[in-house]
C-alpha positions in Angstrom: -49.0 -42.6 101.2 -48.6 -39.5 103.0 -46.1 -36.9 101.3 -43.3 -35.3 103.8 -43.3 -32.1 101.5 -40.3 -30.3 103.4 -38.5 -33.3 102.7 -40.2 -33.4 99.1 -38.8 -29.8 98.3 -35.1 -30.7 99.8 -34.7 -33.4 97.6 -36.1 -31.6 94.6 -33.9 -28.8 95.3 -30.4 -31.2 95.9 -31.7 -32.4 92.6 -32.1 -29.2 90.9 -28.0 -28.8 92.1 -27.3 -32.1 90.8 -28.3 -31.3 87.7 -26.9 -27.8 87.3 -23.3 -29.3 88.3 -24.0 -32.2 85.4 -25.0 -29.7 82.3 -22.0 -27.7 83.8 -19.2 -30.9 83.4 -19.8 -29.6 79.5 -18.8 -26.2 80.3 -15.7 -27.2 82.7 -13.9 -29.5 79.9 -14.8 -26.6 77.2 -13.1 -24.0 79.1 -10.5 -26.4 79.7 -9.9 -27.4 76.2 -9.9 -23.1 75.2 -7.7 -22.5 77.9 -10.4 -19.9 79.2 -9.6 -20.4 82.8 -5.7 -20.0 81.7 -6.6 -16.9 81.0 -8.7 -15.5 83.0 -6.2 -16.7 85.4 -3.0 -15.3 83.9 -5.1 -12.1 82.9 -8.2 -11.1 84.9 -10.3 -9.9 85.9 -11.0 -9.4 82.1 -14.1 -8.4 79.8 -16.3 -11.1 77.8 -14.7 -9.5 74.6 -11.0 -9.9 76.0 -11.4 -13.1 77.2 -12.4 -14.5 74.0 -10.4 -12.7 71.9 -7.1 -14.2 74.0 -8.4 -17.5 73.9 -9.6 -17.5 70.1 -13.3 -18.1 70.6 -16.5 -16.5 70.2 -17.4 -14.3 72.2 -21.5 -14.8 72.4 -20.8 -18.5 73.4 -18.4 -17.2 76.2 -20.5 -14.3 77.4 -22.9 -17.8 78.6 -19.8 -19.8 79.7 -18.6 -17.1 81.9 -22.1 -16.1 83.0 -22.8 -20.1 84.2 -19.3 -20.6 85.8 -19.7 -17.2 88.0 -23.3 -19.1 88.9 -21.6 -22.2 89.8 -19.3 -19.7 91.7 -16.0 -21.6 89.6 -15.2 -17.8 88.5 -16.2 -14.1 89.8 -18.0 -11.5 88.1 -18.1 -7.8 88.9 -21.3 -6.3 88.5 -19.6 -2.5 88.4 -17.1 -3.3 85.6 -18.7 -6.4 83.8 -15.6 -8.1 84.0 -14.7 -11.8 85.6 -11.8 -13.0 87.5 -10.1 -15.9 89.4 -9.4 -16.7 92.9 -6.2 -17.9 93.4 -7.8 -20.9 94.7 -9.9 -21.4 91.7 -6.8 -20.9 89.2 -5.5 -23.8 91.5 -7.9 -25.8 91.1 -9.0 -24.9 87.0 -6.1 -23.4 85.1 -2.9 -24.6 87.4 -2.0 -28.1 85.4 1.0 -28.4 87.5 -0.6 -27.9 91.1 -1.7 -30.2 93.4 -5.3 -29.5 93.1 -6.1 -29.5 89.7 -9.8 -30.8 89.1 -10.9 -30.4 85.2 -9.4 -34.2 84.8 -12.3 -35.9 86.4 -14.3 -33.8 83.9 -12.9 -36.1 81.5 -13.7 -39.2 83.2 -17.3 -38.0 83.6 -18.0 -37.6 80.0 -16.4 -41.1 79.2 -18.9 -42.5 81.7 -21.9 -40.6 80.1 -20.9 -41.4 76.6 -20.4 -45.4 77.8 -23.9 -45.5 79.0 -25.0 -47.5 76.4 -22.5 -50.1 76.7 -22.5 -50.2 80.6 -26.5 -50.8 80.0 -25.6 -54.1 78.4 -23.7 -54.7 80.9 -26.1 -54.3 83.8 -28.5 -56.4 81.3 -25.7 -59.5 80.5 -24.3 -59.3 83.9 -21.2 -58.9 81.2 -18.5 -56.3 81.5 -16.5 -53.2 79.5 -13.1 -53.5 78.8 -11.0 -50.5 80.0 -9.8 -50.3 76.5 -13.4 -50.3 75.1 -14.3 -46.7 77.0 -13.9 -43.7 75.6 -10.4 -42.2 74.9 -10.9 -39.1 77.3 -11.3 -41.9 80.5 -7.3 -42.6 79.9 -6.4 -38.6 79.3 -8.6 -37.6 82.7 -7.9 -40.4 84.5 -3.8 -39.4 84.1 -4.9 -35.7 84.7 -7.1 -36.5 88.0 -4.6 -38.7 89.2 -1.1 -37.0 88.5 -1.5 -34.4 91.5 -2.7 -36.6 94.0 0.5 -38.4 93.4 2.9 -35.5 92.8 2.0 -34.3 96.7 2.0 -37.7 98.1 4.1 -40.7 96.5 7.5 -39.5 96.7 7.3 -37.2 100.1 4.4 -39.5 101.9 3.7 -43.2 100.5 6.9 -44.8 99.7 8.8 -43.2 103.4 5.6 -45.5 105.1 7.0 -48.3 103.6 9.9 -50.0 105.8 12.8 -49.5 104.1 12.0 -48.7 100.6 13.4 -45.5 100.2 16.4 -46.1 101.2 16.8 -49.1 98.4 15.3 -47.0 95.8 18.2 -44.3 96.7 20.6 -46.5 97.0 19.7 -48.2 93.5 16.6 -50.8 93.2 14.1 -52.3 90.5 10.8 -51.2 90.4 7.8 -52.6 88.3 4.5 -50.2 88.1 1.9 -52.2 87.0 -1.5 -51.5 85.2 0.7 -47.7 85.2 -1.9 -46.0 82.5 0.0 -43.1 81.3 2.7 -43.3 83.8 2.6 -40.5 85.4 3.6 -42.5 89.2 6.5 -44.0 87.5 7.4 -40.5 85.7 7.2 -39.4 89.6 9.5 -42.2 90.6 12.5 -41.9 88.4 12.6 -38.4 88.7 12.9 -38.5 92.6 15.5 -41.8 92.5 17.4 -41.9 89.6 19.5 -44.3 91.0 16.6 -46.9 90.6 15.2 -48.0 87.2 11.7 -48.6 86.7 9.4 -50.3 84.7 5.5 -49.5 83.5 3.1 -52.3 82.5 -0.7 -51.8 80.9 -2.3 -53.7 78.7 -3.7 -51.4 76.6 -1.3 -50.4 74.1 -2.2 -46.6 73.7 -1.7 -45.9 77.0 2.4 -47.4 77.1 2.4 -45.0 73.8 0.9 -42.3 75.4 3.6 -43.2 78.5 6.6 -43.3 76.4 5.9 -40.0 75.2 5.6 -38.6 78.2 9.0 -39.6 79.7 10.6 -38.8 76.8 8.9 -35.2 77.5 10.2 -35.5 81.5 13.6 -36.5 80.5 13.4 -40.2 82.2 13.0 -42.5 79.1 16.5 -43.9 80.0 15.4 -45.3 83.4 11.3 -45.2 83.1 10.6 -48.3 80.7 7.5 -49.1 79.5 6.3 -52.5 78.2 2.3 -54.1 77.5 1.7 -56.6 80.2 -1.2 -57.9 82.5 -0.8 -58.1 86.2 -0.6 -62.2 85.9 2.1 -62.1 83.0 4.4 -59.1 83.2 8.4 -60.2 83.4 11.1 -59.7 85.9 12.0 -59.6 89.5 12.0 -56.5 91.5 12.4 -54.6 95.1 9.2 -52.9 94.8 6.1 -53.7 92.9 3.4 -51.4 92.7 -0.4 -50.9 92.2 -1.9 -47.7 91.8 -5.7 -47.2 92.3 -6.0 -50.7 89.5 -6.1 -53.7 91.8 -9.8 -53.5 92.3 -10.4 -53.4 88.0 -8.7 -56.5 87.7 -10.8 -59.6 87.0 -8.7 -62.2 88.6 -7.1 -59.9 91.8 -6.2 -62.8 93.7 -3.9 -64.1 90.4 -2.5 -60.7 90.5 -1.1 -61.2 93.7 0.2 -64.3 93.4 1.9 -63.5 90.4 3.3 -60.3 92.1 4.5 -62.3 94.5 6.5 -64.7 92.2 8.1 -61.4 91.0 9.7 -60.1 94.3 13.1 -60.2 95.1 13.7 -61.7 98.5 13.0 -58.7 101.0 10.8 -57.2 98.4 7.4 -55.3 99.2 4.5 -54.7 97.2 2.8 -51.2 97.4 -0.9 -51.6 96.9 -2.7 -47.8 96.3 -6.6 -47.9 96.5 -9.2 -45.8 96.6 -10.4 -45.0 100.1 -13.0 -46.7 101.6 -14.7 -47.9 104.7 -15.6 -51.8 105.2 -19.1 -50.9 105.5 -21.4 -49.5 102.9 -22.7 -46.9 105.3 -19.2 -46.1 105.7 -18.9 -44.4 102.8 -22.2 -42.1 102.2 -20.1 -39.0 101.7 -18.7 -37.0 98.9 -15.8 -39.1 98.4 -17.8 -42.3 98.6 -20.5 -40.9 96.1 -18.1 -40.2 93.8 -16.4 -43.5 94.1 -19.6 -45.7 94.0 -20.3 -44.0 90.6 -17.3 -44.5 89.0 -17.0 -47.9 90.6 -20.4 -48.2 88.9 -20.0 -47.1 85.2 -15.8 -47.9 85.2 -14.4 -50.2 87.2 -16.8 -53.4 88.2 -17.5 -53.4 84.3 -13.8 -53.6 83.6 -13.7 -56.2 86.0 -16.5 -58.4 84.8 -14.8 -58.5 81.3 -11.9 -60.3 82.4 -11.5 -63.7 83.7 -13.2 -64.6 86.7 -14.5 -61.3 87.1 -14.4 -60.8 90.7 -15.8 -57.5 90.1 -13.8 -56.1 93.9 -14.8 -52.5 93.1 -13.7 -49.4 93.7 -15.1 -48.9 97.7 -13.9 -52.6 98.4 -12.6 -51.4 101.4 -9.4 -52.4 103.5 -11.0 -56.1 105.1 -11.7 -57.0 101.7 -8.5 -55.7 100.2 -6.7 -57.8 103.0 -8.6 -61.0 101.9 -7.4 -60.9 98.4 -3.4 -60.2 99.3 -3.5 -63.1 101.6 -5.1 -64.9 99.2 -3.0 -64.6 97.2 0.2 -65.7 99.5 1.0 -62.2 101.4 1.5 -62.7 104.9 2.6 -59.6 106.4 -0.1 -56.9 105.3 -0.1 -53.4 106.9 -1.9 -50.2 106.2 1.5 -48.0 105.3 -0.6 -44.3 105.4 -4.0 -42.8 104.3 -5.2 -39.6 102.2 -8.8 -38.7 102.0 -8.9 -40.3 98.8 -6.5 -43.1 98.9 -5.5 -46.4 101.2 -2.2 -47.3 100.8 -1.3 -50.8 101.7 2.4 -52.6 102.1 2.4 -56.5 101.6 5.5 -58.1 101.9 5.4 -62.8 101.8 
């Protein structure tokens, strides 16, 4: 077979970047957990020996931190004074918690799918799954951290004014289940923009309704932002608006889901489905977005799925046809695309 080698040493060499950015996911959640970019943020452009001594570390191991992330062109170094410094668009996107960019959270969910190889292995050998609550603890904490901007710029100002109507119930006063809410950062979101409305989170995975309660005890909602363990075919009540955020495509039995979400709406309710994006073809998605996706989709959510019952195993790039298949499915008559982001596809479904 006859070896292309230009196309030999491109691939090599996207490899050889491939690689450099996965040794580097190390460095991004250990300068995260120090607080290095913090600093270098509230503080540069500052010296190896400053920046260590404000953020309590040693400062040999940091001289090679900083040295790599000025490589990977995360942070800037000065050749003149030997000193490194943040853009304000990298302090958006690597020390600003609170922004809307903020990245070091799918750090976190990279490292919980490297540590679950093993078990994801099995998986691909069994045909079996991995239970969400079987991953490693720092998928729950990143997938909250990832998440949590996307929604702060888009639920309250975007998603819910594309559904018909819902706004103005959820000013006016409504009830509002999150389900499969994680931390709970979306329904933190909620009460805090309609305090008229109460809401309630369900998960079934008990450290994350913990973790939750915290939370809006910390955000001052804990008298309207409830949080109670629940699956999507068994969580109580009736409400105006149900809601799925980026977790209809983990679930085993999807199609239960939504008939079960349907059972639980008020007459005139709606349902508020929040995917990842994705195209109805494969080919679709061969992008950065999609890459990212299909890997996750991989190592997180079709193994999540194939440990419940009937373990449809949608995915994470299921696409909108397919999403639109399950909801009718499952009883929903009316479905609509409501709005778009790059990353997400949010859907309104009303009986």
């Amino acid at each position: 077979m006859a070896i292309d080698e230009k196309a030999l040493q491109n691939l090599i060499g996207k490899m050889l970047g491939d690689v450099g950015a996965a040794m580097g996911a190390a460095l991004v959640l250990l300068g995260d957990k120090f607080g290095l970019y913090k600093a270098l943020a509230a503080a540069g452009p500052l010296s190896v020996a400053d920046l260590a001594s404000r953020t309590g570390t040693a400062e040999r191991y940091v001289r090679e931190w900083a040295a790599a992330q000025a490589a990977a062109e995360y942070i800037n170094y000065d050749a003149s004074s030997g000193r490194f410094s943040m853009s304000p668009e990298q302090a958006l996107v690597l020390a600003d918690e609170g922004g809307p960019a903020f990245f070091p959270g799918i750090y976190e969910i990279a490292a919980a799918a490297i540590r679950d190889e093993p078990k994801v292995a099995e998986a691909f050998r069994t045909g079996g799954g991995v239970g969400w609550h079987e991953h490693d603890p720092c998928l729950f904490r990143g997938t909250e951290r990832f998440f949590r901007p996307g929604y702060a710029m888009h639920l309250v100002s975007e998603w819910i004014p594309a559904l018909e109507g819902v706004a103005e119930k959820l000013e006016r006063g409504a009830r509002v289940a999150d389900v499969g809410c994680g931390h709970g950062a979306s329904v933190i979101l909620m009460a805090q923009a309609y305090p008229k409305s109460e809401f309630t989170g369900f998960d079934y995975h008990e450290p994350s309704i913990v973790r939750a309660r915290e939370l809006a005890r910390e955000a001052g909602v804990a008298d309207r932002a409830r949080f109670e363990r629940a699956s999507a075919k068994d969580y109580p009540g009736t409400y105006d608006l149900v809601a799925f955020f980026d977790c209809l495509h983990d679930m085993g039995d999807p199609v239960g889901a939504a008939s079960h979400v349907k059972a639980s709406l008020n007459p005139g309710g709606t349902w508020m489905i929040v995917e990842p994006f994705a195209g109805d073809r494969i080919e679709e998605n061969f992008n950065p977005v999609g890459r990212l996706f299909y890997a996750a989709s991989t190592m997180i959510c079709v193994p999540g799925s194939r440990s419940q019952e009937v373990g449809l195993g949608l995915g994470a790039q299921a696409g909108e046809k397919r999403l639109r298949e399950v909801l009718t499915a499952g009883g929903f008559s009316r479905v609509r695309r409501a709005t778009t982001t790059p990353f997400n596809l949010v859907l309104e479904a009303r009986p």
